[in-house]
N, C-alpha and C positions, 0 to 999 in steps of 0.2 A: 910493286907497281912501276912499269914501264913512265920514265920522264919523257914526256910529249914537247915539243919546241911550242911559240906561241906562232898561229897561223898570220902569215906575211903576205896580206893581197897586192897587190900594184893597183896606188892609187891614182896616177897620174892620169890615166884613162880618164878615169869619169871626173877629173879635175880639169882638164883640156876639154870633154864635151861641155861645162858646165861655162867655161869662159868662153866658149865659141857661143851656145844658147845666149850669153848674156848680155854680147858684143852683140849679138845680131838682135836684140832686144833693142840696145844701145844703137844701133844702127836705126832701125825704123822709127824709133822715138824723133834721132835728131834731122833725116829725112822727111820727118810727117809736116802738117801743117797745122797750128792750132785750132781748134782743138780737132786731137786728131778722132777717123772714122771710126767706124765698128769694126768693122775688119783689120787694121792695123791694130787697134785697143787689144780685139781679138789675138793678134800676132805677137802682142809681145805681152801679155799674161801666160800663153802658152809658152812663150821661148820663156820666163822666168819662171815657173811651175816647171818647167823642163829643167832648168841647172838649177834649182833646188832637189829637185829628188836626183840627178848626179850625185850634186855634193852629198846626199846623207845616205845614199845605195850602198858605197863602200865600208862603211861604219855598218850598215845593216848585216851584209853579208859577212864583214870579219865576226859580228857578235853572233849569227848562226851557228858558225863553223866554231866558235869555241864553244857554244852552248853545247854542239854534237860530239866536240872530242872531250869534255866534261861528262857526261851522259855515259861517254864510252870507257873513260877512267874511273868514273864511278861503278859502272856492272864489272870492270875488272877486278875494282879493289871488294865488291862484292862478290865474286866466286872465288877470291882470294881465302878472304876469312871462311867463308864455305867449306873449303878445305883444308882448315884448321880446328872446324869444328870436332872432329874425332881424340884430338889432342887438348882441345879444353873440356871435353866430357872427361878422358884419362886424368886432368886436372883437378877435375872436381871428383872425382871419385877418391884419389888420393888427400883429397883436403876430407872429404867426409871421414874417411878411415880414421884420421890423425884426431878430428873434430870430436868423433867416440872416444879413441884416449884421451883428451883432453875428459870429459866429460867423468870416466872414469875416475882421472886422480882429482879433479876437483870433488866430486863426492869424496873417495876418501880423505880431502885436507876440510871437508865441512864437519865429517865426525871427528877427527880431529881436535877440529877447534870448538866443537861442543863439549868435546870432555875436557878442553884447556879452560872452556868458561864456566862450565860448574865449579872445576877446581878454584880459578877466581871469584868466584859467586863465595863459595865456602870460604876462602882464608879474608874476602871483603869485610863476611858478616864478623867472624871471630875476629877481626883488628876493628872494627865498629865496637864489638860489646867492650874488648880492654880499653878502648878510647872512650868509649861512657864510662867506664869505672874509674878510670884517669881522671877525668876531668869533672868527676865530682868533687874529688879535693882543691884540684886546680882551682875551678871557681869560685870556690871560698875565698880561699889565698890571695886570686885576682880581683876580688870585689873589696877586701881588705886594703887591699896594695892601691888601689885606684879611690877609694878614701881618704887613704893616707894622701895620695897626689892632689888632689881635690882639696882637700884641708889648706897642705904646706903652698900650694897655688894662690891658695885666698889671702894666704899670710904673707906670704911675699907679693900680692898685688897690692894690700895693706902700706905695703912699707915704702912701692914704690909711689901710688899718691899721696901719702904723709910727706913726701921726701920734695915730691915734685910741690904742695901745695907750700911749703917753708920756700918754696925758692920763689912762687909768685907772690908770697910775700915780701919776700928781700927784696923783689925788683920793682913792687908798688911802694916799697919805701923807697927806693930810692928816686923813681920815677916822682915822686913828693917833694926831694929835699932838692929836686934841680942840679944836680953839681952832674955836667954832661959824663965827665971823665967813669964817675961811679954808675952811674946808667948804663953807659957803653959795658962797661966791666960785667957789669950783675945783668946785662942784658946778653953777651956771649956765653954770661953761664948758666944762663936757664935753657937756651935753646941748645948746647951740648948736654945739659942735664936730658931735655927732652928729646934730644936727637936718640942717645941711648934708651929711652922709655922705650920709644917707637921700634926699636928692633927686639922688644921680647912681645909687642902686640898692644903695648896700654899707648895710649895717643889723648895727650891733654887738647881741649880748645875755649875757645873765649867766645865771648860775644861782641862783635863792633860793635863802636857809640852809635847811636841811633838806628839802630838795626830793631828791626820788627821782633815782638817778642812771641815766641813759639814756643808754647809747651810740652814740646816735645823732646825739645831740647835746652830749654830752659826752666830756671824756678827764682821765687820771688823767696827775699827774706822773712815776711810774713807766709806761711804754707797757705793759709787760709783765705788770705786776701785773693781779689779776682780782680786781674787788670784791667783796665777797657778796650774796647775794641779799636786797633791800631795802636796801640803802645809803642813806644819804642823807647830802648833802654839806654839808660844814662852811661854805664856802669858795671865791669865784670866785680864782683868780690870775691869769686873762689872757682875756681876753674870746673869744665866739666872734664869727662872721661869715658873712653872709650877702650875695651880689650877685647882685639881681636875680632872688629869689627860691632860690636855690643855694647849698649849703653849700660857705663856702672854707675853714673852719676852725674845729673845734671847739673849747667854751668848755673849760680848762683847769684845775679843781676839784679840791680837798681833800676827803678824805670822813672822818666824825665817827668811825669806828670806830678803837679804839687800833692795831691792828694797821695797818691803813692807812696810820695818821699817823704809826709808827713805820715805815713801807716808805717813807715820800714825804721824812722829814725828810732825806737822803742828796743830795735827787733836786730841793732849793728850788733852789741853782741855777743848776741844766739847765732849770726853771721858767721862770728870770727872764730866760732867755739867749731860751727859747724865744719869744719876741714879738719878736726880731730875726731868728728864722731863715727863710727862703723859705714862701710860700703854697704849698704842696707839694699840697695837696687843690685849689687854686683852677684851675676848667679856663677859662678864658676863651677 
């Protein structure tokens, strides 16, 4: 396609008539007398409707004349491709040829890989049945072995509440006997005792003094007894526990009310025995 320059009117023409119409607009206006006649009114609406269509005539006729050399670069670049058309039919006749071989070896890579998937089909099933026959013994073995885990897990969680409840004892005696020094002491070494708990999953905790009593996570020294509504407890006597996020045993609390405290005094200790006795909640 032929590059067309853009069409260059001379505007000046009808810019020179448009300030003459407008001056002589401008002329009779400052000539007239107020207000001025009909005829003058007449004379210079016309003189300003007159350099108005100057000024917008040369923008009309350059936007003609590109509209018609567009028009005309368009039907050329249309009998362009026109006569290209022979040579995209030639294109496409050679893409269809090619599009049949394609078509060809794709079916044979479809039989192919139906006889590559039977083959897989067959050697799936026969390593499925050796795999059932395998792991019939296996899961014996594994349900044995995971027992055995289960067991030596409960036993060693055993050892590490035994272990942890001796030390909140040492530190409620000493927390008794006043001397700050031995406090401090037997107070660094429960919380490294417990610090170590906390990284195989078991996490002791207490009850704060006057903390609402919640049986969900607390328990009373008498089992039996039913506290009143709003309790709030004196008093941790055996810590509770947690492994791995599960409750294995509730923390084991005094509660402030006389009644209470006169049901539990009988029951200290059944209290004190209690942190020897079996993780009876602990399901591991």
């Amino acid at each position: 396609m032929q590059t067309r320059s853009e069409p260059n009117l001379a505007r000046w023409p009808f810019f020179a008539g448009d300030v003459a119409l407008l001056g002589a607009a401008y002329f009779v206006y400052f000539q007239s007398k107020l207000p001025m006649g009909a005829w003058q009114l007449f004379f210079v609406i016309i003189c300003v409707a007159g350099g108005a269509v100057l000024g917008i005539l040369p923008f009309l006729l350059e936007y003609r004349l590109a509209a018609r050399l567009a028009q005309a670069d368009a039907l050329s670049d249309a009998m362009s491709r026109f006569q290209n058309v022979e040579k995209l039919a030639a294109q496409i006749g050679n893409a269809t040829n090619q599009w049949s071989g394609v078509q060809e070896k794709a079916a044979k890579t479809a039989e192919l890989a139906s006889g590559l998937a039977e083959r897989m089909t067959a050697e799936v099933k026969g390593f499925a049945e050796f795999m059932q026959q395998a792991n019939d013994s296996e899961r014996a073995t594994l349900r044995l072995e995971i027992e055995k885990l289960r067991r030596a897990e409960g036993d060693w969680l055993q050892v590490v509440v035994r272990m942890l409840d001796h030390v909140y004892a040492l530190h409620q005696g000493a927390l008794r006997s006043g001397q700050p020094r031995l406090i401090e002491q037997l107070g660094n070494f429960q919380n490294t005792c417990r610090d170590a708990a906390r990284r195989v999953g078991v996490t002791p905790y207490t009850a704060e003094k006057a903390e609402s009593f919640n049986a969900e996570r607390h328990q009373l020294v008498d089992v039996d007894a039913k506290p009143a509504a709003g309790a709030k407890i004196e008093e941790t006597i055996a810590t509770g526990y947690t492994f791995q996020g599960r409750l294995v045993r509730h923390a084991l609390v005094k509660l402030t009310e006389t009644n209470a405290a006169e049901a539990e005094q009988p029951a200290i200790k059944e209290a004190q025995d209690q942190t020897q006795l079996p993780l009876a909640e602990a399901k591991v």
